[in-house]
RONU-123037 format. One record per residue (C-alpha): residue in three letters; x negated, y negated, z negated; chain; residue number from 1. Coordinates in nm, 2 decimals. Each point is the difference from the previous one (the first is absolute). Layout:
N
  aa   east  north     up ch   i
 ALA      X      Y      Z  A NUM
...
END
This chain:
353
  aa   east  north     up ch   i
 UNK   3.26  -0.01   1.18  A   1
 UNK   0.01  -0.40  -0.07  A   2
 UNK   0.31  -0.20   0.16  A   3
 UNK  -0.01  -0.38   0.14  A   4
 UNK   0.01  -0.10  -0.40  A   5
 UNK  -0.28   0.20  -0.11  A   6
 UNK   0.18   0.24  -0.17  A   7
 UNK   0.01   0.33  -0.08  A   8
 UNK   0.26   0.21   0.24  A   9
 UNK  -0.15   0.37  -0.08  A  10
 UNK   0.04   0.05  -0.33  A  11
 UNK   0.02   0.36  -0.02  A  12
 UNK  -0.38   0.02   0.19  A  13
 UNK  -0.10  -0.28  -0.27  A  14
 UNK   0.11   0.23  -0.25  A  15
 UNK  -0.19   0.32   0.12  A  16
 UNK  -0.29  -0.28   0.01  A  17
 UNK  -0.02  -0.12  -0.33  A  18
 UNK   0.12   0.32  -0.19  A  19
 UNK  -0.34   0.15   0.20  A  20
 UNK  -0.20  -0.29  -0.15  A  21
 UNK   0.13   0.01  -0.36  A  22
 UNK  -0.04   0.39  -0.05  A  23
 UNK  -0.17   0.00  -0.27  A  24
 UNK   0.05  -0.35  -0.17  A  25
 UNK   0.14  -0.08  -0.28  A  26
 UNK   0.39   0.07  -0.06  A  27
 UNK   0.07  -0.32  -0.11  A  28
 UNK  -0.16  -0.16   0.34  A  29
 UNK   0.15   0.31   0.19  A  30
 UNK   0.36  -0.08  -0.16  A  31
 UNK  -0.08  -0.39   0.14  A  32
 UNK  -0.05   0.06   0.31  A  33
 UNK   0.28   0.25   0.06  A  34
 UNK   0.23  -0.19  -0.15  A  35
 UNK  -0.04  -0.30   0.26  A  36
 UNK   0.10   0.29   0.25  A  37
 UNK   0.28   0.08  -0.18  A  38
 UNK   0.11  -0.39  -0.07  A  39
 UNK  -0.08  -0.05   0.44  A  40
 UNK   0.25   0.31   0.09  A  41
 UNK   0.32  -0.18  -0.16  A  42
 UNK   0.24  -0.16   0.26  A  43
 UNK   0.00  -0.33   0.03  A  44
 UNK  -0.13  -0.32   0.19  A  45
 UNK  -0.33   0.00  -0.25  A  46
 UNK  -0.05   0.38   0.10  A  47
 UNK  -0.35  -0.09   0.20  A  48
 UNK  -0.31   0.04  -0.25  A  49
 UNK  -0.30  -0.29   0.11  A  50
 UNK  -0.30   0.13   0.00  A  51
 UNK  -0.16  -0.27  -0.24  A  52
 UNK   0.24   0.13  -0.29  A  53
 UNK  -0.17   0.40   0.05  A  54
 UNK  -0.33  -0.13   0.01  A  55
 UNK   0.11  -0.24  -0.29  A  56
 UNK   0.11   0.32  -0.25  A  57
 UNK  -0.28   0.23   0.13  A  58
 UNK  -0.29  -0.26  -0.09  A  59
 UNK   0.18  -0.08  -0.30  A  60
 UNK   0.05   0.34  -0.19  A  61
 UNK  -0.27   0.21   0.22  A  62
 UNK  -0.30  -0.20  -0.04  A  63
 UNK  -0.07   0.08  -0.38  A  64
 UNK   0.02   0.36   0.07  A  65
 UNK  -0.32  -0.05   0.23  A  66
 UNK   0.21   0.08   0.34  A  67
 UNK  -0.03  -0.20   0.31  A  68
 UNK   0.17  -0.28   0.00  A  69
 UNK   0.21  -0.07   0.35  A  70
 UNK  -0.07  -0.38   0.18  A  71
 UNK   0.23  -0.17   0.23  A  72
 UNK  -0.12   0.16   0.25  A  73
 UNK   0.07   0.36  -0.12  A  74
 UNK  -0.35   0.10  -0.02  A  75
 UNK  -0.25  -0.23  -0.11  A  76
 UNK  -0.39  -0.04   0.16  A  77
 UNK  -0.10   0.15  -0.39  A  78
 UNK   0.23   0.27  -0.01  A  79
 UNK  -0.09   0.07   0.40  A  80
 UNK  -0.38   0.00  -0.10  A  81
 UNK   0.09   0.26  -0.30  A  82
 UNK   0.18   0.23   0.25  A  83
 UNK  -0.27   0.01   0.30  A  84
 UNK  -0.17   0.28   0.11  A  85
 UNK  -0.33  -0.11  -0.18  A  86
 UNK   0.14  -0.03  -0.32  A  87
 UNK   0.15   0.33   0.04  A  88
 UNK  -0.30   0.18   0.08  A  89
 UNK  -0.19  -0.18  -0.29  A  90
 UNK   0.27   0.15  -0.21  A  91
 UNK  -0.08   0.35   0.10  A  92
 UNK  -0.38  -0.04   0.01  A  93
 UNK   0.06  -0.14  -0.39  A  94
 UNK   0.20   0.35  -0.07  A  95
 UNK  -0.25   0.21   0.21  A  96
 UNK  -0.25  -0.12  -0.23  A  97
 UNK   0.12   0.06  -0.28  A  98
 UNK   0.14   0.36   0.05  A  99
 UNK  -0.31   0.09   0.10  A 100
 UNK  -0.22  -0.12  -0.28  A 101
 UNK   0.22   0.07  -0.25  A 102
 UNK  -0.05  -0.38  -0.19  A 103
 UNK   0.21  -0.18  -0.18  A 104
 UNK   0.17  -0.26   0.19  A 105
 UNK  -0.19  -0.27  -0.16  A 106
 UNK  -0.30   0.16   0.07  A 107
 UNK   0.09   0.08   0.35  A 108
 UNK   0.07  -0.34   0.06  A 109
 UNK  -0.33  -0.07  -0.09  A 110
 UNK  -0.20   0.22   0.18  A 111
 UNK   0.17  -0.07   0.33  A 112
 UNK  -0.10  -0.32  -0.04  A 113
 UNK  -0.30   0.04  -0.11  A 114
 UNK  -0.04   0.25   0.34  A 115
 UNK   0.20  -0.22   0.25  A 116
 UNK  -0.21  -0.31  -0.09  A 117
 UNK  -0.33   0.21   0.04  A 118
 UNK   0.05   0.19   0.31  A 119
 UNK   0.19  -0.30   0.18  A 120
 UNK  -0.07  -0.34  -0.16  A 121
 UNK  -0.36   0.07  -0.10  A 122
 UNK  -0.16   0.06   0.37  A 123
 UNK   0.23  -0.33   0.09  A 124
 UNK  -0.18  -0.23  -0.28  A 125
 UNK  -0.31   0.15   0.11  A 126
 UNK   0.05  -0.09   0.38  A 127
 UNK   0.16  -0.35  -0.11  A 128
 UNK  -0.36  -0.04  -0.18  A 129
 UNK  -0.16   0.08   0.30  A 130
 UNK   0.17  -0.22   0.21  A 131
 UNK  -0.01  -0.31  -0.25  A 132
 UNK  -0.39   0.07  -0.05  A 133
 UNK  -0.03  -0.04   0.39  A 134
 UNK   0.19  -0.27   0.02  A 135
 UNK  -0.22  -0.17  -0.27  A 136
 UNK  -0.28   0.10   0.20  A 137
 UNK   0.12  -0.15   0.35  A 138
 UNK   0.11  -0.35  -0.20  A 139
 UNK  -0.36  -0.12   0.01  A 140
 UNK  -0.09   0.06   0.37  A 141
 UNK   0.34  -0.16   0.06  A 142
 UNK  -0.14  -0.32  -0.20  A 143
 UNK  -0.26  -0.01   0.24  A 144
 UNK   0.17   0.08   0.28  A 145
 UNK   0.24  -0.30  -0.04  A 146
 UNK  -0.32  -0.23  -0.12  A 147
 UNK  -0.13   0.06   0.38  A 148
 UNK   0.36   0.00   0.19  A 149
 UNK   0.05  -0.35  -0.14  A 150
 UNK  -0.32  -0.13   0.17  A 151
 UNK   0.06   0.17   0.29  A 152
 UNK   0.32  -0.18   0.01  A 153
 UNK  -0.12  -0.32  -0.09  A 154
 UNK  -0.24  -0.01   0.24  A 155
 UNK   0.28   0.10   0.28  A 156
 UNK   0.20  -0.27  -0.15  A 157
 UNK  -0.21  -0.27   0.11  A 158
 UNK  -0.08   0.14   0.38  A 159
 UNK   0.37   0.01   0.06  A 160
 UNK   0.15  -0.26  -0.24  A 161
 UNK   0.18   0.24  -0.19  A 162
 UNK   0.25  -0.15  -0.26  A 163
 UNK  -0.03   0.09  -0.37  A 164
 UNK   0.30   0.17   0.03  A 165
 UNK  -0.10   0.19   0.31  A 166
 UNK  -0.34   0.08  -0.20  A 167
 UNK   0.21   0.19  -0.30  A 168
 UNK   0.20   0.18   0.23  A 169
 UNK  -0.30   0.15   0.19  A 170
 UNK  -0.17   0.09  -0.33  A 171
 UNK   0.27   0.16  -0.14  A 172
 UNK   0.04   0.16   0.29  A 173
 UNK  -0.29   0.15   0.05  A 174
 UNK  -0.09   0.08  -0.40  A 175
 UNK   0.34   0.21   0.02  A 176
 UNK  -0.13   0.20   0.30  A 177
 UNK  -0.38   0.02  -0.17  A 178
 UNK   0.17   0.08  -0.36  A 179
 UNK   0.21   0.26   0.21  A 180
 UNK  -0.32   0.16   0.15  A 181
 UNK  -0.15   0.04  -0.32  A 182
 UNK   0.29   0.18  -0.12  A 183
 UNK   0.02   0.27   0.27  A 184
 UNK  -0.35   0.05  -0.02  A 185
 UNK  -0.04   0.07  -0.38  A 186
 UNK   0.40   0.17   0.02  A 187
 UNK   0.09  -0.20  -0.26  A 188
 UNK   0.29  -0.18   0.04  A 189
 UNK   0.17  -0.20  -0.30  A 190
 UNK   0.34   0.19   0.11  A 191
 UNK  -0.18   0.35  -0.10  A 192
 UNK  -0.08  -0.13  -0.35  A 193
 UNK   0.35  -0.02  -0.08  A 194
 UNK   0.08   0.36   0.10  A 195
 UNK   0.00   0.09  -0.35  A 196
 UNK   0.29  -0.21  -0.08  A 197
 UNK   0.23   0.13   0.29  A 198
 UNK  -0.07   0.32  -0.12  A 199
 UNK   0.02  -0.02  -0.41  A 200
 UNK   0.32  -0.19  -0.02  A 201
 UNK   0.20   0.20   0.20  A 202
 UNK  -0.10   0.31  -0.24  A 203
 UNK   0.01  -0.14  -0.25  A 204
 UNK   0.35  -0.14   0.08  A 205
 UNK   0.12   0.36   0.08  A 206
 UNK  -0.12   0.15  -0.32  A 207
 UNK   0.13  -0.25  -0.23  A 208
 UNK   0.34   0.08   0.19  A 209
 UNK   0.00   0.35   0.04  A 210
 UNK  -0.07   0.04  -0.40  A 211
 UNK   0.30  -0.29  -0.04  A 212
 UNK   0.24   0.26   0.21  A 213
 UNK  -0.13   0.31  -0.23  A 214
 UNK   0.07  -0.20  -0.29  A 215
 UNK   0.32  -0.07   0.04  A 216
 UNK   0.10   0.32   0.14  A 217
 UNK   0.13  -0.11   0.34  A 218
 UNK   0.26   0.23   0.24  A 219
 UNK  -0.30   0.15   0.20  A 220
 UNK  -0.22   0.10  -0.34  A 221
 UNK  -0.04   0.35  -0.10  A 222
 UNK   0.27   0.12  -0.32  A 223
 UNK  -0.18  -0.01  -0.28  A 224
 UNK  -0.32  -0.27   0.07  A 225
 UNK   0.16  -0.28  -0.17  A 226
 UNK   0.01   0.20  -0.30  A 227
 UNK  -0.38   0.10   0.03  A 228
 UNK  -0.14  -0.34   0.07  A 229
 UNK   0.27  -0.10  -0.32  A 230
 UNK  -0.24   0.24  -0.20  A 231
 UNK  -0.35  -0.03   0.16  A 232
 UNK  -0.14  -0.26  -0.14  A 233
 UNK  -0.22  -0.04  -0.33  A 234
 UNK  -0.07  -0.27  -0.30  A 235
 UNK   0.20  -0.25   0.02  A 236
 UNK   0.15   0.06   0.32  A 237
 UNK   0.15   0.29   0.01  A 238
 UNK   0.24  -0.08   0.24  A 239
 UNK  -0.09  -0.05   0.25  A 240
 UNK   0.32  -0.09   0.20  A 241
 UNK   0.10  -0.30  -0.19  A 242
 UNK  -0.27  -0.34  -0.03  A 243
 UNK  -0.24  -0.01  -0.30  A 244
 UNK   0.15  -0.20  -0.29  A 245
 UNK  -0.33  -0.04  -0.20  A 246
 UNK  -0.17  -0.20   0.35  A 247
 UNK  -0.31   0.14  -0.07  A 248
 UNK   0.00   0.15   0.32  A 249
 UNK   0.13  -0.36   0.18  A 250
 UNK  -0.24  -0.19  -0.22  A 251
 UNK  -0.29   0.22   0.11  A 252
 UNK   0.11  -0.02   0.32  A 253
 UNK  -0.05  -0.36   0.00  A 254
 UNK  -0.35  -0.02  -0.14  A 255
 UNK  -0.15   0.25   0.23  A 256
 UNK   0.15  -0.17   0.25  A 257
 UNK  -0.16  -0.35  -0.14  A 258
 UNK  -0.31   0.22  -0.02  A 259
 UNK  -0.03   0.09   0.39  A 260
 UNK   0.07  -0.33   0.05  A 261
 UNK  -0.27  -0.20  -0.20  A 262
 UNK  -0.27   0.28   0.08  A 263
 UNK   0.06  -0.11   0.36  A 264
 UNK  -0.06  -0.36  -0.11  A 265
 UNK  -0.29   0.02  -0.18  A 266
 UNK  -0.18   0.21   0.24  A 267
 UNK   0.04  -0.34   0.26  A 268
 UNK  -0.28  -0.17  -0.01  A 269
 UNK   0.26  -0.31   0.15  A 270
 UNK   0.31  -0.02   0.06  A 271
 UNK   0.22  -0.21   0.25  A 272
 UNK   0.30  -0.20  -0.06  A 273
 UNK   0.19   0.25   0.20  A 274
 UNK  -0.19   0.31  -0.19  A 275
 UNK   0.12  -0.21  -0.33  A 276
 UNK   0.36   0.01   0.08  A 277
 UNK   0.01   0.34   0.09  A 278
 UNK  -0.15   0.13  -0.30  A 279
 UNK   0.22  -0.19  -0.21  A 280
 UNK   0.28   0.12   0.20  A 281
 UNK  -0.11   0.32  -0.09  A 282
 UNK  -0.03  -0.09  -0.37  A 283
 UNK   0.37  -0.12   0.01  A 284
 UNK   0.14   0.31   0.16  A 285
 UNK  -0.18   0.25  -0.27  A 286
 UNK   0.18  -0.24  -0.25  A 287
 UNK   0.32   0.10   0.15  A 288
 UNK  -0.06   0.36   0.05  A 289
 UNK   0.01   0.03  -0.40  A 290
 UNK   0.42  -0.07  -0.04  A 291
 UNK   0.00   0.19   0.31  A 292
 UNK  -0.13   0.32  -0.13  A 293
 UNK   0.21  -0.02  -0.34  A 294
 UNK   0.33   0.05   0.21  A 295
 UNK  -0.11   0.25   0.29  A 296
 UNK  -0.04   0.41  -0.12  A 297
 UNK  -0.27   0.05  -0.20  A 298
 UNK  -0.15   0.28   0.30  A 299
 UNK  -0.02  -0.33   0.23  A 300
 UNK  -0.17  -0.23  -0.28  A 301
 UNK  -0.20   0.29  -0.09  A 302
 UNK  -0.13   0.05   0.34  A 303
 UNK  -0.04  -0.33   0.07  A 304
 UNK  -0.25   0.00  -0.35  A 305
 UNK  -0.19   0.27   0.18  A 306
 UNK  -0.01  -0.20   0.34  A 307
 UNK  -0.11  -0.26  -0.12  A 308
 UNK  -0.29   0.16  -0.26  A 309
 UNK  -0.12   0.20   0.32  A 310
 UNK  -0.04  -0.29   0.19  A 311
 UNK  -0.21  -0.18  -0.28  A 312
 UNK  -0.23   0.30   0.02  A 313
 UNK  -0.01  -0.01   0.33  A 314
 UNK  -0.06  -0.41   0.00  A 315
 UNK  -0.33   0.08  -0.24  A 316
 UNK  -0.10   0.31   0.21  A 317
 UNK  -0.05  -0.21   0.31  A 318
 UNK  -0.21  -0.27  -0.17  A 319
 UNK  -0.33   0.27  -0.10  A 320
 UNK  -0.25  -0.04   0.18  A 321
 UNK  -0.05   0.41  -0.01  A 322
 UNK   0.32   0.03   0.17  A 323
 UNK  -0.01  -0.23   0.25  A 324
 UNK  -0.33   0.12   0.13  A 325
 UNK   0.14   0.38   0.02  A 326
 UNK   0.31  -0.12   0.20  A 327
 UNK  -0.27  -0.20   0.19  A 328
 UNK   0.21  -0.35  -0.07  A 329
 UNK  -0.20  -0.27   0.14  A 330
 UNK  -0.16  -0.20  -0.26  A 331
 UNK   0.17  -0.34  -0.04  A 332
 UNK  -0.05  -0.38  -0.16  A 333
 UNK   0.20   0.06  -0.29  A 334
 UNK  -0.19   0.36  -0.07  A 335
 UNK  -0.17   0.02  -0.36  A 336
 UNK  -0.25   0.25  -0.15  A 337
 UNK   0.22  -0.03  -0.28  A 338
 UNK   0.36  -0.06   0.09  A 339
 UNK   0.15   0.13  -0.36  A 340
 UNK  -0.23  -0.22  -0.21  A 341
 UNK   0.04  -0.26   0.23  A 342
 UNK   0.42   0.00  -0.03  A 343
 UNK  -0.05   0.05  -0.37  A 344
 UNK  -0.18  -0.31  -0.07  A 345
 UNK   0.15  -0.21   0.25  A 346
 UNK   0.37   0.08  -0.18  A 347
 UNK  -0.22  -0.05  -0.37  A 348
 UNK  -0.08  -0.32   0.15  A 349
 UNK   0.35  -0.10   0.12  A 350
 UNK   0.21   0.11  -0.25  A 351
 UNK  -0.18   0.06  -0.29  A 352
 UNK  -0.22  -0.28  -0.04  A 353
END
């Protein structure tokens, strides 16, 4: 299909290509893109169409219209991400769901949520407790342990003249392989605690872009479910295919969002310089997340809302004490009696008085 120059040799195949992909679009971006056809088919030393001046056109007077856009590649990692197998079956559980119960969309949307994050996130944060409570647990035998390898060593220092240098390496050494018993004999492994995040972002990845590709009404959609996500919303968003102009949505986003974050903050007894810059990381990306949500569909704002106001519950669930002790979470040092009362007054005290 491409010659020595780059260029575009096929052009009745690239034809058949992008009249497939613009079905559907707009006739004044469907008129476009033909039209550089057309213009490519006259005689002439200029006959050749580059590739840069399609993709050029398509991004320019396709992208309002909420179609994917084409890269210089031809296919983009986003637009390869929105047409994976995943995606695609996230798209039909979303429509399963909803045919079944009968909901409005915007109701739908929520209770899958609201169902995916119990049935598959919750039993993850629980085990992530449990493994972080262990962990807690092991950190003071490993104090110890390392008090006594470092006389051991020092005292094997002096019967063999060991340097200072030679003295760190053996202790570090031999704390890794202690620290690494510990861990296989309590099964809790640092790596296991972040099981949660390799399996929530993905998810939440595909739902965000299967209900992008229903909104728009791409190729592979059903006739006809555009038009009902169009008219199943409610309030102020009724539409639900097009972003929320009032940002109450985006704006609430963002607080919740701030929420998670400072409940996690509070509840630390002490934080590390490290633990510091990751939270405010996390402060800075719910910040962006508001413009964000004011120019996707209002079904993926909408269900990011419900994400993240599940995952708040969630957060507060884990921290009673009633809870922990019926999912048999081992106790830990930052455990309180009183965890609610305690968060309360601790944000009272830092940013109301």
């Amino acid at each position: 299909m491409w010659n020595s120059v780059g260029r575009i040799s096929f052009l009745p195949s690239l034809n058949l290509s992008l009249r497939s992909r613009f079905r559907g679009i707009h006739p004044i971006a469907r008129c476009m893109s033909q039209g550089v056809i057309r213009m490519d088919s006259r005689p002439g030393p200029d006959r050749a169409l580059t590739f840069r001046y399609v993709t050029s056109v398509a991004c320019l007077y396709l992208q309002p219209f909420g179609v994917r856009s084409m890269s210089s590649s031809g296919s983009g990692w986003y637009e390869s991400v929105a047409d994976s197998a995943p995606v695609h079956f996230t798209e039909q559980l979303l429509i399963s769901s909803q045919q079944m119960t009968t909901l409005p969309w915007w109701a739908g949307i929520i209770c899958t949520t609201v169902v995916l994050r119990s049935i598959i996130t919750l039993p993850l944060a629980i085990y992530q407790a449990t493994i972080i409570a262990k962990i807690e647990a092991v950190q003071k035998e490993i104090a110890e342990l390392a008090h006594r390898l470092r006389y051991e060593i020092s005292v094997r220092a002096k019967e063999k003249g060991w340097s200072e240098k030679m003295c760190r390496y053996h202790f570090k050494k031999n704390l890794r392989r202690i620290v690494s018993e510990l861990y296989v004999r309590d099964n809790c492994h640092p790596f296991k605690a972040s099981l949660l995040v390799w399996v929530q972002l993905p998810m939440w990845v595909c739902v965000s872009l299967s209900l992008r590709n229903l909104s728009v009404g791409l190729e592979h959609v059903p006739a006809g479910l555009q038009q009902q996500l169009a008219a199943g919303g409610a309030l102020w968003f009724s539409d639900l295919t097009i972003p929320d102009s009032t940002w109450i949505i985006p704006v609430s986003l963002g607080l919740i969002n701030l929420l998670i974050t400072e409940v996690y903050a509070l509840s630390k007894l002490e934080q590390s310089t490290f633990q510091k810059c990751v939270t405010n990381f996390i402060r800075g990306i719910s910040l962006v997340m508001i413009p964000l949500a004011a120019t996707v569909p209002s079904s993926m704002a909408l269900y990011w809302l419900s994400s993240s106001c599940i995952g708040l519950a969630h957060n507060l669930l884990l921290r009673s004490p009633r809870f922990r002790s019926l999912f048999r979470i081992p106790p830990s040092r930052s455990d309180s009696p009183t965890p609610y009362r305690d968060i309360a007054a601790a944000f009272v005290n830092k940013y109301i008085k």
